[in-house]
N, C-alpha and C positions, 0 to 999 in steps of 0.2 A: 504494500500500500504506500510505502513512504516513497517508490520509483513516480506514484502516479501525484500526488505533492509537487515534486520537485520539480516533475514536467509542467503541473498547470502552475506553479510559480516561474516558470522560467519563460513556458509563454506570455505569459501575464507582465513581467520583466520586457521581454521583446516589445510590446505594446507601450509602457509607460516611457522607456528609453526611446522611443522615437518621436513620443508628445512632447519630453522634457526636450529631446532636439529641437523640434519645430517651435516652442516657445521658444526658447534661446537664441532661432535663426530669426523670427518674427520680433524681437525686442531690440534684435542686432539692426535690423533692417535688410539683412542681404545674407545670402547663405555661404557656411565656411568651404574653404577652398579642400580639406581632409575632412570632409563630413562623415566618414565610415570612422575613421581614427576616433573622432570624437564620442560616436554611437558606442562605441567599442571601450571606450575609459566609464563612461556613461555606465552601457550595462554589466561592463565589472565590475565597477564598486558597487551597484545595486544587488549585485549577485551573491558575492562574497559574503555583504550584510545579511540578505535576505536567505543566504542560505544556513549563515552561521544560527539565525533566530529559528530557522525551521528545523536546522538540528538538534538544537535543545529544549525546542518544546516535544520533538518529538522522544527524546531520552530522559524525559523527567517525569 
């Protein structure tokens, strides 16, 4: 069960890291020239986090 978690968090991760992009290109006024790069620092630090909290709810 904790395979199927981690997949709909990491979906769900893909989704929020491409909002948080598009607000940040929309506030910037014009889009970054390494936009993947950026996606990609984005949904790892959300990952890491999100993954560290999902591990220990699910071991506790």
């Amino acid at each position: 069960m904790e395979i199927v978690y981690f997949t709909l968090v990491g979906i769900g991760l893909y989704f929020v890291s491409d909002w948080i992009l598009d607000r940040i290109e929309t506030s910037r006024g014009r889009p970054f020239e390494n936009r993947s790069v950026i996606f990609f620092v984005i949904i790892l630090v959300l990952a890491v986090v999100s993954f560290q909290l999902l591990g220990r709810l699910m071991h506790s």
